[in-house]
N, C-alpha and C positions, 0 to 999 in steps of 0.2 A: 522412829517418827518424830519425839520432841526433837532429837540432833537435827532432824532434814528441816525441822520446822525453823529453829532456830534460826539457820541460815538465811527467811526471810525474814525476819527480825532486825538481828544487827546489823548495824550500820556497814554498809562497805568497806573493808579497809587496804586500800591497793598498795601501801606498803608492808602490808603482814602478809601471810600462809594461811592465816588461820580460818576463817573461811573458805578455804579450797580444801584444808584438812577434814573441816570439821565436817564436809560434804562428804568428802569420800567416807570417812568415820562412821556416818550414817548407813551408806551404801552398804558399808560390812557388817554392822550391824544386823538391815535388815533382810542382807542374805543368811547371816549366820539365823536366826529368827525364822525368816522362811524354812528353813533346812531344818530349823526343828517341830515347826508347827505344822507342815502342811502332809509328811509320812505321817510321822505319831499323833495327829488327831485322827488321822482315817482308822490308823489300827487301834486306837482308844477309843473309837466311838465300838468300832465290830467288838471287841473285847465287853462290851457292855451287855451282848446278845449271849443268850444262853445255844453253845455251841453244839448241842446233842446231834447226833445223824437223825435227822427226820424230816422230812418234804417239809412242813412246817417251818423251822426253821430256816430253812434253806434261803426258802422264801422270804423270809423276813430280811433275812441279811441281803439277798439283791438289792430288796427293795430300802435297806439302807444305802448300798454301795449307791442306787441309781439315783436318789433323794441327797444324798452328800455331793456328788457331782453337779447334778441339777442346782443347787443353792451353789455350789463353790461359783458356776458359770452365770449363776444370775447378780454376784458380785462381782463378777467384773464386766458384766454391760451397767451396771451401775458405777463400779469406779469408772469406765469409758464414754459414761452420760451426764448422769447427775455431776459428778466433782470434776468431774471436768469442765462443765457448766460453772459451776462456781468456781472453779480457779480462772476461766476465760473471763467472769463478769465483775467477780469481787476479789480478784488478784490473789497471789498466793500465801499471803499472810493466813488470811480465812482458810484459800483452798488447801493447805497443810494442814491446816486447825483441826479442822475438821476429823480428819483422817487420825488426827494423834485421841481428841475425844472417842473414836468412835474405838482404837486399839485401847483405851483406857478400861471402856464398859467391858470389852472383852474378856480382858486381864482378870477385871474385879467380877465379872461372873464366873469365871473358870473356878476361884478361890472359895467365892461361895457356894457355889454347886460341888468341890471337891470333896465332902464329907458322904454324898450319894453316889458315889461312882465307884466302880470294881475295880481296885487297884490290885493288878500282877508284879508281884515283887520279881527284882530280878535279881538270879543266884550266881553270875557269873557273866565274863565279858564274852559274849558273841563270835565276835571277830576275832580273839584270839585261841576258842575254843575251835574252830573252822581251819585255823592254821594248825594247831595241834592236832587234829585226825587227819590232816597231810601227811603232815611230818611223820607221825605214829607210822602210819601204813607203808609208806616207802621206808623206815627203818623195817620194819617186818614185811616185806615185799617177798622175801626166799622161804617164810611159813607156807605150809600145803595146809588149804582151807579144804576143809570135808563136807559135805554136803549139810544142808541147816538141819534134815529131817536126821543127820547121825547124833548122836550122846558123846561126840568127840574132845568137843570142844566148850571149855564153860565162857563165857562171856560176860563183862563185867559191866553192870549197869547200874543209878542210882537206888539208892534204897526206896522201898514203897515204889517201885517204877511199873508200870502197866507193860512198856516195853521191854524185855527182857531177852530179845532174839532181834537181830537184825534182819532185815529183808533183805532177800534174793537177789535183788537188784545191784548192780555195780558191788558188787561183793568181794574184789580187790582191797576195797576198803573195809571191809569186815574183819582183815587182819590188822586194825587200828585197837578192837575193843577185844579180843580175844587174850585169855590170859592161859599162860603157858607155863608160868610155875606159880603158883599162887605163894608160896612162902617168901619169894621174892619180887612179885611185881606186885603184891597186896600187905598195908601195914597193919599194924593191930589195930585203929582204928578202920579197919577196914577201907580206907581210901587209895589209891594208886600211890606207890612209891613215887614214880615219873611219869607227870601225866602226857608228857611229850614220848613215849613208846605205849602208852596204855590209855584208853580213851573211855567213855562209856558208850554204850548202844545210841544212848541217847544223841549224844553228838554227833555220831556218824550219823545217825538216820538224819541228821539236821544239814550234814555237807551233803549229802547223796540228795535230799529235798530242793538243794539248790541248784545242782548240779545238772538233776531233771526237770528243771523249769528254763532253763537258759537256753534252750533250743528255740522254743516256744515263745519265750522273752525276745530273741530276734529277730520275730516274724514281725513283732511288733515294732520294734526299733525301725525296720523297711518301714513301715507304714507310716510310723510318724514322720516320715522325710517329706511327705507330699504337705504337710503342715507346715512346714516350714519354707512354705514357697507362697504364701499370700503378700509378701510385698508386692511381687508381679503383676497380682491382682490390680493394686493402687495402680502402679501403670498404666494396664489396659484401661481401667474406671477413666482417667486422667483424660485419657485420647478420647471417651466417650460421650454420650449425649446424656448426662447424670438429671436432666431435669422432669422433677415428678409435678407437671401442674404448671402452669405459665408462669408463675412466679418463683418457685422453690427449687434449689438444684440441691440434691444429696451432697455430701461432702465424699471425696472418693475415698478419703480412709475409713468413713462409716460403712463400707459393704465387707470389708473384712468381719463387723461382729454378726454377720446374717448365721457363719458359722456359729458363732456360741448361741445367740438368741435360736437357730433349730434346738440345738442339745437342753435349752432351759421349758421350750415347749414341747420335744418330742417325749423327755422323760416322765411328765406327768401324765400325757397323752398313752403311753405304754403301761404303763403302772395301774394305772387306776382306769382304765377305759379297754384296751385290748385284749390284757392278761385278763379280767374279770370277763370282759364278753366271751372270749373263747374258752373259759371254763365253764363257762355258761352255757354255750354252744352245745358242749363236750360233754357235761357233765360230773366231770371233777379238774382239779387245779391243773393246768395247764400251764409252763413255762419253757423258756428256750434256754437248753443245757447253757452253760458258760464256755463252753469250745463252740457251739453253734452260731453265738453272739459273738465270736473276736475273729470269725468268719467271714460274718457278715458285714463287719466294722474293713473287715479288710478289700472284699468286695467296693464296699461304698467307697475308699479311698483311692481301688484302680477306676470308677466310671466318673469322680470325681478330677481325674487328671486326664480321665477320656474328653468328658463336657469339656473340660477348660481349652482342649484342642483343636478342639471341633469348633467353638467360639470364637478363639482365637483367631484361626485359621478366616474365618466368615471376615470376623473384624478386618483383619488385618486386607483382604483382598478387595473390600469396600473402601477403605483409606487409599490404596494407591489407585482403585476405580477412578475414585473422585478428588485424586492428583494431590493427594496429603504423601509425597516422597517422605520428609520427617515427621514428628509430630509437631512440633513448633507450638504447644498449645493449641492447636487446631483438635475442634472435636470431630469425631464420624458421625456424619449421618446415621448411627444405630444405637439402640437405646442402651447405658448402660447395665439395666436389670436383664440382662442376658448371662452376665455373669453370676447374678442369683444360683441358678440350678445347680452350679459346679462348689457354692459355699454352701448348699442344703446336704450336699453328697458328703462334705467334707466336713460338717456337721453330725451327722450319721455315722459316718466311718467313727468319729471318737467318741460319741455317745456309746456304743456298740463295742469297738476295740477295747476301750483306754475301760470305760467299769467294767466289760468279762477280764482287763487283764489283772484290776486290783483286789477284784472277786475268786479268778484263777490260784495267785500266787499268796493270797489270806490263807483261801481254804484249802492249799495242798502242801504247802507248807509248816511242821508244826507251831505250836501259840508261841511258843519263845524264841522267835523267828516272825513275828509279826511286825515288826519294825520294818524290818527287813527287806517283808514282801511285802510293804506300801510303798518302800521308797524304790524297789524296781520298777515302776513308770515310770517316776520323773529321772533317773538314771538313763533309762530306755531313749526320753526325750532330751537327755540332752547329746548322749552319743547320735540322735541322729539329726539333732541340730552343727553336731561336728560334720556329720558324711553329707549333708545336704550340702555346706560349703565344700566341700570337697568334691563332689559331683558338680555341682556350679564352677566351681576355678576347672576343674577339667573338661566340660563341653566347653567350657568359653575358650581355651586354649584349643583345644584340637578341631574349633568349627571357626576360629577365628582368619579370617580371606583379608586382603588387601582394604576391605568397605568395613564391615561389619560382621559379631560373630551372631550363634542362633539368641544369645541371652542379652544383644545389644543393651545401653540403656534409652536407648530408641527403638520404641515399640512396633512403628514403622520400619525400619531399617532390618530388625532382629527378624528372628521364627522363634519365635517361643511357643507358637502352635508343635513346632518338631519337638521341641525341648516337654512342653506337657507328655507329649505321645512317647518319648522317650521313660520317661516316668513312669507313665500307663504300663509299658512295658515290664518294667521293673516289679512294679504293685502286679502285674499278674502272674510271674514269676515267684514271686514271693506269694501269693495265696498258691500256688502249687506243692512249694517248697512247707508251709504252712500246713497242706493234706496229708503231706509225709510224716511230719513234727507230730501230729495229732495222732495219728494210727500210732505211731511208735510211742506214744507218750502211754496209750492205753483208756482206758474209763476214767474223771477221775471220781473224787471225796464222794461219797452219796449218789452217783451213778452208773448205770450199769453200758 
């Protein structure tokens, strides 16, 4: 943020590089910066909750995961109001400034507060442990594994380890951690001669953890594609009647944040209002599984591409009623808070999806593996910010006629009503595909 800052600073120099460097410089920065802070504080915050199996618990940790999202979405209708407010009125000398003070106090709270927080030491690299129980097990792929309930087979795991026996599950790889002559695959310090043919329990159960979440991980990845279609939105706003009040007209890329502002008042709304009435209702604690919640998140995102069609569709056939062939800056006759409904739904869907998915893959995944399973949403999000353009460039080729295709960039001319519903389609194929993922997945952590 000082690099991006700086840039308004210095004077222009149209014979040097060095301000177009020194821009991107920043950019990498605070991608490399993002990419560490926004996984590893999710899983450093959950890391701080005492992890026991007990409804208690449980509890507490939603109601972190839903309270972390909540604040992450209520900074950015503030970076999308407040500083942007100040960079349109006091230019962006200030509106930088600002932003690099406020990553300052950050910094310098993290430092101070780091002597009270639970730090999980880490005994090995991750990534390379996850390639070595590959590797290990297709070298031993011709071993005959015996059943886990036989005395066949001893199996090598870290010392003091609670895990000691691999699980049932995908048990191909169980020929990763099994030791077959101990006098040669184990040293006198007791450590594996070659950890690339001998693995511990530990680490297999850590590839097979991921292995079984990536089913379940894709359901989600469909879903976040319907988020990546609110430019559209701006479109239709654009061609519409945005004025609230005889004076005031919305700005049309203000109804893109309707979705975050749901998620920043539904969360508290849920949390502290419904889960407590219907435990109250009920008589004891009352909450919606984490498979029930990325459900209904998925739900909300097929009726969110539903509304947007059905709008569309209305819109669109009131514009050529009333002789708007393009849009030429011409508004419709119809108000644009119609397309409200379909940002509340879409809203919903990742309030719902996106915390059951960082909730899901925290708690089913084990703790040293918590990196990991935070940074599987935003992963998730951007592979389907890959396949959304890719679904766009291919309806736009295969719908494109001699006029105009269904994704015109005339709103008038296009069917982006067909193209929503096309979607919708998709989103409900994928919550079907999603009914299958979850039965096969099983129960999970602390539910039956």
């Amino acid at each position: 943020m000082i690099m991006l800052w700086m840039t308004t600073i210095i004077p222009e120099a149209k014979t040097t590089a060095g301000p177009y460097a020194l821009l991107l410089s920043s950019f990498l920065f605070i991608a490399i910066g993002a990419g560490g802070v926004r996984p590893c504080s999710l899983a450093f915050g959950a890391d701080q909750i005492d992890q026991r199996e007990n409804h208690k618990n449980r509890t507490i940790l939603e109601t972190f995961f839903n309270w972390y999202y909540a604040c992450g979405c209520f900074s950015v209708v503030i970076a999308m109001t407040v500083i942007v407010y100040i960079q349109d009125h006091w230019g962006w000398t200030i509106g930088f400034g600002v932003p690099v003070i406020l990553m300052f106090l950050s910094t310098l709270f993290l430092f101070l507060a780091a002597p009270y927080y639970v730090m999980n030491q880490v005994k090995r690299s991750l990534f390379i442990s996850l390639i070595r129980v590959a590797v290990a097990a297709f070298r031993n792929r011709k071993m005959n594994v015996q059943p886990l309930g036989s005395s066949v087979h001893q199996y090598y795991h870290e010392k003091d380890s609670t895990v000691i026996v691999p699980s049932d599950k995908l048990r191909c790889l169980n020929k990763a951690c099994i030791i077959q002559d101990r006098d040669q695959d184990i040293g006198p310090d007791g450590l594996a001669k070659n950890p690339w043919t001998l693995c511990t329990v530990e680490e297999v159960e850590e590839l097979k953890s991921l292995i079984r979440v990536l089913p379940i991980w894709s359901t989600g990845v469909i879903m976040s594609i319907h988020a990546s279609q609110s430019s559209f939105g701006l479109l239709q706003a654009e061609s519409m009647d945005r004025h609230l009040g005889p004076n005031f007209e919305v700005p049309a890329a203000s109804f893109i944040t309707f979705s975050t502002i749901v998620i920043v008042f539904w969360i508290p709304i849920y949390d502290r209002v419904l889960l407590p009435l219907a435990s109250w209702i009920y008589g004891k604690p009352v909450t919606l599984s984490v498979k029930l919640r990325m459900g209904i998140g998925l739900f909300c995102a097929f009726m969110s591409m539903l509304v947007a069609g059905i709008v569309e569709n209305v819109r669109r056939e009131r514009a050529i009623a009333q002789g708007f062939v393009d849009s030429n800056g011409q508004a419709v006759l119809m108000s644009a808070f119609w397309l409200v409904p379909q940002y509340i739904f879409s809203g919903l869907a990742e309030a719902f999806n996106a915390i059951g998915q960082n909730e899901f893959f925290y708690t089913e995944m084990p703790k040293s593996m918590s990196s990991i399973a935070t940074c599987l949403f935003g992963v998730g999000m951007a592979v389907a910010n890959l396949l959304a353009s890719l679904i766009f460039n291919l309806v736009n080729d295969i719908t494109k006629r001699e006029e105009e295709s269904w994704v015109s960039s005339d709103v008038n001319k296009g069917h982006y009503d067909y193209y929503y519903w096309f979607l919708a389609t998709i989103c409900s194929f994928n919550m079907l595909y999603y009914m299958i993922c979850s039965w096969c997945y099983g129960p999970v952590a602390g539910e039956v």
